[in-house]
C-alpha positions in Angstrom: 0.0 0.0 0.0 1.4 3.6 -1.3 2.2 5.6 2.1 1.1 9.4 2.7 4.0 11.7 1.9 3.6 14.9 2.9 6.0 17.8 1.5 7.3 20.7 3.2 8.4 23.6 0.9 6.9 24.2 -3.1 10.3 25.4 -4.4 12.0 24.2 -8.2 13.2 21.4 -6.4 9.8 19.8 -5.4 8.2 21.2 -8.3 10.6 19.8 -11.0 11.9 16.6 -8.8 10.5 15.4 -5.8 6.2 15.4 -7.7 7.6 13.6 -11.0 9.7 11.4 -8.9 6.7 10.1 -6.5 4.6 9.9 -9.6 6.5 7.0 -10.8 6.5 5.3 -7.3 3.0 5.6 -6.8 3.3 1.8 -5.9 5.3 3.0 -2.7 4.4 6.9 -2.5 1.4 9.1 -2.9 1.5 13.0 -2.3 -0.9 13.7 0.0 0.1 17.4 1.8 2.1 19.9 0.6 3.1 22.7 2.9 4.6 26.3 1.2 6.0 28.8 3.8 4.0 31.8 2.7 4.7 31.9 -1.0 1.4 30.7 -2.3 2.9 28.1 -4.4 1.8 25.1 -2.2 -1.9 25.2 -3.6 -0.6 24.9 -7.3 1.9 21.9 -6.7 -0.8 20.0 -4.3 -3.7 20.8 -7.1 -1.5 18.7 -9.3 -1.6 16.0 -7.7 -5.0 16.1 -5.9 -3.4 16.7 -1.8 -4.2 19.1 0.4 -2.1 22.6 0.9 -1.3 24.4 3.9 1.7 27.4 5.1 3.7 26.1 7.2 5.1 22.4 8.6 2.6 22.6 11.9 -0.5 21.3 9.6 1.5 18.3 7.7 3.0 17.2 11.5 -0.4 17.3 12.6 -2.2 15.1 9.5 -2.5 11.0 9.9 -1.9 10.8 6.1 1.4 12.3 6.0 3.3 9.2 7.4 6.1 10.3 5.7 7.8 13.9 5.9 9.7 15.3 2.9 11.4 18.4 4.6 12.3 20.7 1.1 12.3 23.8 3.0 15.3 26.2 3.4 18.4 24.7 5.4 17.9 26.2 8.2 15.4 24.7 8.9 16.1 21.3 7.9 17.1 19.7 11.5 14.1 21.3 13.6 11.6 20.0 11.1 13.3 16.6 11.5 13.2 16.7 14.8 9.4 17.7 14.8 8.5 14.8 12.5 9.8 12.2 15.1 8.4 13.9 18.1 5.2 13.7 16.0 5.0 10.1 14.9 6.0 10.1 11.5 7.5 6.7 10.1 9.8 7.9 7.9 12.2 11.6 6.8 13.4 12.4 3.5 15.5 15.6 3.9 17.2 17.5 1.1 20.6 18.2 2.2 21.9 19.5 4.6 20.7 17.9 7.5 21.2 20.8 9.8 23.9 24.1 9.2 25.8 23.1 12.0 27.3 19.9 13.3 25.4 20.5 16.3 21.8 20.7 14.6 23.4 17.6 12.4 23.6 15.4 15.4 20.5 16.3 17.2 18.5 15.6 14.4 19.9 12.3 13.4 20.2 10.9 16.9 16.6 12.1 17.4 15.9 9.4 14.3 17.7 6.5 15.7 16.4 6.7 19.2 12.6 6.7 17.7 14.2 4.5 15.2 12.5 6.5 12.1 14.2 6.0 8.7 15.8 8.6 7.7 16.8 9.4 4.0 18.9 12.8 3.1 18.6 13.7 -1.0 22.2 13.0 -2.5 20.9 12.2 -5.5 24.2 12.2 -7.2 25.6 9.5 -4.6 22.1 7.4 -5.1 22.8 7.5 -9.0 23.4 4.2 -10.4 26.4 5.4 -12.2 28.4 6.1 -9.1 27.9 2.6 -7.9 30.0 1.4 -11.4 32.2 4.0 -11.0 33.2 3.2 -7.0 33.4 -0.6 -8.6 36.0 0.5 -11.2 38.0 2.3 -8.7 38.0 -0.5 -6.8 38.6 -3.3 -9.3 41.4 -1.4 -11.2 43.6 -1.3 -8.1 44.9 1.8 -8.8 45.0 4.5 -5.5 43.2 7.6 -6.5 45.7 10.3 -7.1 43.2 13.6 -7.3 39.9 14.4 -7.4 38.1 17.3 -8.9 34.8 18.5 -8.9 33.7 20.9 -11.6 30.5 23.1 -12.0 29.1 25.5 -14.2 25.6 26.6 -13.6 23.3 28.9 -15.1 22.4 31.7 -12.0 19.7 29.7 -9.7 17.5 32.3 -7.4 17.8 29.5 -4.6 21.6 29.9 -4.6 21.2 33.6 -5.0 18.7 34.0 -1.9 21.1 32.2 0.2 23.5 35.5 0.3 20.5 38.3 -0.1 21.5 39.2 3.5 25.1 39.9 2.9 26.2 43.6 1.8 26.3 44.3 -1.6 29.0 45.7 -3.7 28.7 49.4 -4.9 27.0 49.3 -8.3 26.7 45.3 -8.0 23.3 44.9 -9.3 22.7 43.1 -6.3 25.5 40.6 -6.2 27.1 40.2 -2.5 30.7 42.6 -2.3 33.4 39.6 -2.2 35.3 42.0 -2.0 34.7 41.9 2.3 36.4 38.5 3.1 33.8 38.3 5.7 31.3 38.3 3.1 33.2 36.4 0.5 33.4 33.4 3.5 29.6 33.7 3.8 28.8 33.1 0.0 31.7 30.5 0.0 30.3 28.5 3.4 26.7 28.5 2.5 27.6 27.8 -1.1 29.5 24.3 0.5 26.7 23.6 2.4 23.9 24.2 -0.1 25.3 22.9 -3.6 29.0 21.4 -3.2 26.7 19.2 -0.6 25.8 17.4 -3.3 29.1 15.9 -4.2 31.1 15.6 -1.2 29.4 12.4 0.1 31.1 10.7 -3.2 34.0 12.4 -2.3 34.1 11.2 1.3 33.3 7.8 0.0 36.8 8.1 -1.5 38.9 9.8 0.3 37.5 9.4 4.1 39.4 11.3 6.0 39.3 15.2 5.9 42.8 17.1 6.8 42.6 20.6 5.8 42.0 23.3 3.3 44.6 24.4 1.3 43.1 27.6 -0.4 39.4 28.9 -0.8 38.1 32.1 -2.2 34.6 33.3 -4.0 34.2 33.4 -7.3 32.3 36.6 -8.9 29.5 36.8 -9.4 28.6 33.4 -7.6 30.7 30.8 -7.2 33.6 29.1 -5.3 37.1 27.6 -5.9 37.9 25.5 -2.8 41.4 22.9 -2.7 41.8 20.9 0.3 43.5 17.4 1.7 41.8 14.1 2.6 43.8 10.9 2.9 46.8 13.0 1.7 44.6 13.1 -1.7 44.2 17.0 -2.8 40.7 17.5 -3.8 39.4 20.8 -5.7 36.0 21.7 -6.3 35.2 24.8 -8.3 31.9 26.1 -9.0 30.9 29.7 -11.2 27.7 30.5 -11.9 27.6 33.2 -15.1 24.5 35.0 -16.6 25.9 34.3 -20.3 28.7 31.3 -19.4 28.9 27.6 -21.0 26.1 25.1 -21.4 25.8 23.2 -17.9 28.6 21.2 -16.7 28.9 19.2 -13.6 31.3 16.8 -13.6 33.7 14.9 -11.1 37.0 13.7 -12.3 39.1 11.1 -10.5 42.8 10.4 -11.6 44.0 7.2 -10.2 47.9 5.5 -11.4 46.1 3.9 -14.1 43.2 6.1 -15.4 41.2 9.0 -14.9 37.5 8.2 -14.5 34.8 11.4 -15.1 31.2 11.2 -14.4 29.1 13.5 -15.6 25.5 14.6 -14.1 22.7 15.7 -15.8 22.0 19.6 -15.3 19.8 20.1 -11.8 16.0 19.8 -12.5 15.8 17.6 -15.0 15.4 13.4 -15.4 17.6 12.4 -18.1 18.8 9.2 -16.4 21.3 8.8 -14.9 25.2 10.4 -15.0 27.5 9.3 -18.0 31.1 7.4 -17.1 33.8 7.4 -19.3 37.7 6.0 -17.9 40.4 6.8 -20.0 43.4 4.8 -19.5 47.4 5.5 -19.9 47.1 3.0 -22.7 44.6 4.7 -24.4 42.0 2.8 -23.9 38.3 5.0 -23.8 35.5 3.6 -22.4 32.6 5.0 -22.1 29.7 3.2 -19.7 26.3 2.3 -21.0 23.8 4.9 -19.7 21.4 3.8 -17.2 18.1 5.7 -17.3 17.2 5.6 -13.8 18.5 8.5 -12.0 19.3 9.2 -8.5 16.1 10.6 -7.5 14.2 7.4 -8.3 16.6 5.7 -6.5 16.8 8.1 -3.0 12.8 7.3 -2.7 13.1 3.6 -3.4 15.8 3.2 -0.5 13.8 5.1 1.5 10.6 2.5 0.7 12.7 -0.4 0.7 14.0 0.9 4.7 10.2 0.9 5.3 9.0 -2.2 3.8 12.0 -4.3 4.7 13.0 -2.7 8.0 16.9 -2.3 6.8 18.8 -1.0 9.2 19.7 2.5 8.7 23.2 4.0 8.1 22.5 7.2 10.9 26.5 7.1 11.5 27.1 7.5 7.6 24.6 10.0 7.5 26.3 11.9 10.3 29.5 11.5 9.0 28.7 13.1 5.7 27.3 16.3 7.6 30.6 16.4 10.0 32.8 16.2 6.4 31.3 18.7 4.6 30.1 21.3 7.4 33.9 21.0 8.4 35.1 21.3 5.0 33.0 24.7 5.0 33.9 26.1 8.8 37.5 25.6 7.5 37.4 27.4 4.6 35.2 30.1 5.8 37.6 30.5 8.3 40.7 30.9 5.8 38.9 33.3 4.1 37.9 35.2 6.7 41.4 35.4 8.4 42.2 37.5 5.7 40.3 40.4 7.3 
């Protein structure tokens, strides 16, 4: 029997993801709330689906059909809304990432799940897609160490990106952009830019390279963006991210060179179902392989991990969960920190 899902927040992402997504699982899921928090929105999204619509999370907490919280809402709100959906009953939490904006928040929220023992599923989709599982099993099976890893982006401007630095001050005749000129603003953009989008790639990352060290160099990119080098497992890692008005067609792509190979997977652009990401390995022999593409995609396969915890009572992996939000909410206090120190 399909369970209750009840959404909190109407944004892009529920709009253009999370409501196609459940419409294929309509074995497992059915929409049966969704929640806005004041911009109207809610009522179009539910009408599409034919659930109820409220402001707020207080009216999806309090309704039986919800069994199942999606929390979609703005960061910072992420951990008290998962903390509310356990003190209120519900079986099961999807949250998009992050977890919480602090390791603090991360912890309460996630240990508030395992004591109730509620399922709890955060929204890497990238580290869900199919893809990655070949690609981890070619690093593995080649034998070769990884050597580097890099994480490339190049995004069309996104208003939720943009919103996350509205309260920062604004260069003279910026048109609005934040002044990174200010290294305290410049390590605001960068740390919430960590936590809300390079979030998506570190738990791949981690699943390499483990073991954080430090941060090697990290500034802001005008007019939105990020480069960012640091060390885990003495492996250097950079991730760089611009988003430009009039730049290149969407890229995002990480690259792994090993002794033997470089591997790059590429992900669709956000917001869309095109299957899932694209591997290709080219070897020091000259070999070029490029993978099959699957055409299940990681946000298909987020939800179906999330029934199959339900249905077969699989124990859940809270401690990798945590982990992820202690790498990458350290990986951002570290180089907010370095930026900031130049102040």
């Amino acid at each position: 029997m399909a369970r209750g899902v009840g959404i909190i927040g109407a944004g892009p992402g529920v709009a253009a993801l999370h409501l196609p997504t459940l419409a294929r699982l309509s074995d497992a899921f059915r929409v049966v709330h969704v929640a806005d928090g004041g911009s109207g929105r809610g009522a179009a999204l539910a009408a599409r689906v034919g659930a109820r619509s409220s402001t707020g999370a207080e009216a999806i907490m309090a309704d039986p059909e919800a069994e199942v919280v999606a929390i979609c809402s703005p960061p910072a709100q992420h951990a008290a809304q998962i903390i509310a959906a356990v003190a209120a009953g519900k079986r099961a939490v999807f949250c998009e990432k992050p977890i919480g904006t602090t390791v603090a928040e991360a912890e309460e929220a996630v240990e508030a799940c395992r004591r109730a023992g509620v399922p709890l599923i955060v929204g890497t989709n990238h580290y869900f897609d199919p893809a990655w599982g070949r690609a981890k099993h070619h690093l593995t099976a080649s034998g070769g160490p990884v050597i580097s890893i890099s994480v490339q982006l190049a995004l069309a401007p996104n208003t939720r990106y943009h919103q996350l630095v509205t309260e920062l001050p604004v260069a003279a005749g910026g048109r609005g952009g934040p002044d990174l000129t200010r290294p305290e603003v410049a390590a605001g953009v960068v740390r919430q830019l960590l936590t809300g989008l390079a979030i998506h790639d570190l738990p791949l990352v981690r699943d390499l390279v483990p073991r954080f060290e430090r941060v090697v160099f990290a500034r802001a990119l005008p007019p939105l963006g990020y480069a960012v080098g640091f060390v885990a497992g003495g492996v250097p890692v950079q991730l760089t991210t611009v988003m430009l008005p009039e730049g290149a067609d969407t890229l995002w792509r990480i690259a792994v060179a090993t002794a033997s190979d470089r591997l790059d997977v590429s992900f669709p652009p956000p917001f869309v179902h095109a299957g899932g990401a694209r591997v290709r390995v080219r070897a020091a022999d000259g070999r070029d392989t490029i993978y099959a593409h699957d055409p299940a995609d990681g946000y298909v396969a987020e939800w179906r991990a999330l029934a199959e915890l339900l249905d077969a009572g699989l124990p859940v992996e809270y401690d990798e969960l945590l982990d992820d939000a202690r790498y990458a909410l350290g990986l951002a206090d570290a180089a907010a920190e370095l930026i900031g120190a130049a102040a």
